[in-house]
C-alpha positions in Angstrom: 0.0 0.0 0.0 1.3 3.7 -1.2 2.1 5.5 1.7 1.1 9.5 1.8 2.6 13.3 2.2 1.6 14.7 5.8 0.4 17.6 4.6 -1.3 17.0 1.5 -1.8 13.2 1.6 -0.5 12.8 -1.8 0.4 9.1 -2.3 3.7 8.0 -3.0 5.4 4.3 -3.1 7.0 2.7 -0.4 10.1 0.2 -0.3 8.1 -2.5 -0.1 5.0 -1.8 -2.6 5.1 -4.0 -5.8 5.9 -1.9 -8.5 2.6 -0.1 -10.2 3.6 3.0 -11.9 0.1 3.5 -13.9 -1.7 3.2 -11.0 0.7 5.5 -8.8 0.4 8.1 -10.9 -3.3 8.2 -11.6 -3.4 8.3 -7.9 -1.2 11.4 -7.6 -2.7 13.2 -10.0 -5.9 12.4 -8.6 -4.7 14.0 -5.3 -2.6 16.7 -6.5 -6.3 17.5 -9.2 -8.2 17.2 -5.5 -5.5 19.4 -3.5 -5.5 22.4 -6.4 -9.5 22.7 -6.9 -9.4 23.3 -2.9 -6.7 25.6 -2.7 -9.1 27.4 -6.0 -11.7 27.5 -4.2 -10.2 29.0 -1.4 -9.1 31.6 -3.5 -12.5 32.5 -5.7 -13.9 32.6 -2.4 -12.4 35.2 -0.9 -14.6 38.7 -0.3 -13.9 41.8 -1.5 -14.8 45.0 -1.4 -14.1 49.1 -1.6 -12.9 51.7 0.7 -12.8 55.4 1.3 -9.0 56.0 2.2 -8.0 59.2 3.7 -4.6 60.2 2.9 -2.5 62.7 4.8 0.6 64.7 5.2 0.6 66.2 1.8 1.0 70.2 2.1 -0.8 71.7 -0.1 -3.6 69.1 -0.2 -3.5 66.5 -3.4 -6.3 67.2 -5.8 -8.7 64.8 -6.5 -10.8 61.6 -4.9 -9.1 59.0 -3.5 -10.8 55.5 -4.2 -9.8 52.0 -2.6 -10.8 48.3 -3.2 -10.0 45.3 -1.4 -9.7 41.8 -1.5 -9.4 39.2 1.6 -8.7 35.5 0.9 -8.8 34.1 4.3 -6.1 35.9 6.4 -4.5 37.8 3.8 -5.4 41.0 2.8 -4.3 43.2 -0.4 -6.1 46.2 -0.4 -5.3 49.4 -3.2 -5.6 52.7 -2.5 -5.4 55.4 -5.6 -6.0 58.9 -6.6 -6.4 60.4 -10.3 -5.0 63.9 -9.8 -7.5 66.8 -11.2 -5.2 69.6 -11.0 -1.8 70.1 -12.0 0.7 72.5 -9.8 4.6 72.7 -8.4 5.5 70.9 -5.1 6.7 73.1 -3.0 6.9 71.1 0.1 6.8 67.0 0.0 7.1 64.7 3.4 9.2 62.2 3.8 6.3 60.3 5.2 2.6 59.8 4.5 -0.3 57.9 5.5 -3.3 56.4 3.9 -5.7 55.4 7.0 -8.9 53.6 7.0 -7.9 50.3 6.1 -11.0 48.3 5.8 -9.5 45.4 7.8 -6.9 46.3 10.8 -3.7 44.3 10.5 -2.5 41.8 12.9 0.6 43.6 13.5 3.3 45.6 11.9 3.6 44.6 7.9 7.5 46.0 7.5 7.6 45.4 3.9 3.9 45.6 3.5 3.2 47.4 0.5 4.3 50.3 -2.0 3.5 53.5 -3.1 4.0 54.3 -7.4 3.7 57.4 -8.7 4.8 57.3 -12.1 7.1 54.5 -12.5 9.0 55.5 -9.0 8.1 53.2 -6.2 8.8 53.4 -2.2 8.5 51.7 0.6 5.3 51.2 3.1 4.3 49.4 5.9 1.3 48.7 7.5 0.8 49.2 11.3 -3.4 48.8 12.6 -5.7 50.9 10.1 -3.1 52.3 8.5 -0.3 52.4 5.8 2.7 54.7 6.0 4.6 55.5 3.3 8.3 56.9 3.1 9.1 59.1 0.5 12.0 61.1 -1.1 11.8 65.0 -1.6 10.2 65.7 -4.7 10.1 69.4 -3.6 10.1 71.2 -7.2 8.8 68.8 -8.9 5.5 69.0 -11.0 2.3 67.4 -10.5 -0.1 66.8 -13.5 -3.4 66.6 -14.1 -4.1 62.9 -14.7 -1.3 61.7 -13.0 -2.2 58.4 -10.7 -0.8 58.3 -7.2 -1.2 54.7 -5.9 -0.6 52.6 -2.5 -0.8 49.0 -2.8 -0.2 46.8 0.7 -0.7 42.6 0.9 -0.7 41.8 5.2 -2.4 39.7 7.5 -5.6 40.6 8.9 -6.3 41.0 12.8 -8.8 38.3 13.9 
């Protein structure tokens, strides 16, 4: 008799099993077919959702609506934060830290390397700490903002219970 994986009971052969290799593999595939269409719907199961986030630290104010959507797949949550700028000006002072708060779902803890902010094709580094993600930034004091331009803050952590 095949014996099987701890953790996914896929069957393998043992020493002393007669040799059957049609039958082994139909039964591994059979279990690794079985193992996949859980972990699926595991994942197509999952809720989702949007958010209002509210971001801060930006002086003068970013222009425009910030939207946010969601999506948890048991303890694992990726959620997106973004805003379509509507007016175009000159930075004339950027933080080196910002926050997007109102997570839809509080962390379990602090994600260190929990997310990223892009704007344009320049990303840097977030975390995630309770109901919110901070972001660190460089200076982009002088720089212009367009009309159009998308600001986004994308984070993957682990829900609280």
């Amino acid at each position: 008799m095949a014996g099987t994986t701890n953790n996914f009971d896929l069957p393998y052969q043992e020493i002393d099993d007669a040799p059957n290799g049609p039958t082994l593999g139909q039964d591994l595939a059979e279990a690794v077919d079985t193992a996949l269409l859980g972990l699926q719907t595991d994942l197509t199961d999952g809720t989702s959702g949007t958010w209002t986030p509210v971001a801060s630290g930006f002086s003068p104010a970013l222009s425009g609506t910030w939207s946010g959507s969601w999506r948890r797949v048991g303890d694992l949550m990726m959620v997106i934060a973004s805003i379509t700028l509507t007016a175009s000006y000159t930075i004339t002072s950027f933080p080196d830290s910002w926050s997007v708060t109102g997570l839809p779902v509080a962390s379990a803890g602090t994600a260190v390397a929990g997310g990223y902010m892009s704007w344009g094709n320049h990303p840097w580094p977030a975390m995630v700490d309770g109901s919110t993600i901070y972001v660190r930034t460089t200076s982009k004091t002088g720089s212009n903002i367009n009309s159009g331009q998308i600001i986004k803050v994308t984070a993957l952590y682990l829900a609280a219970s």
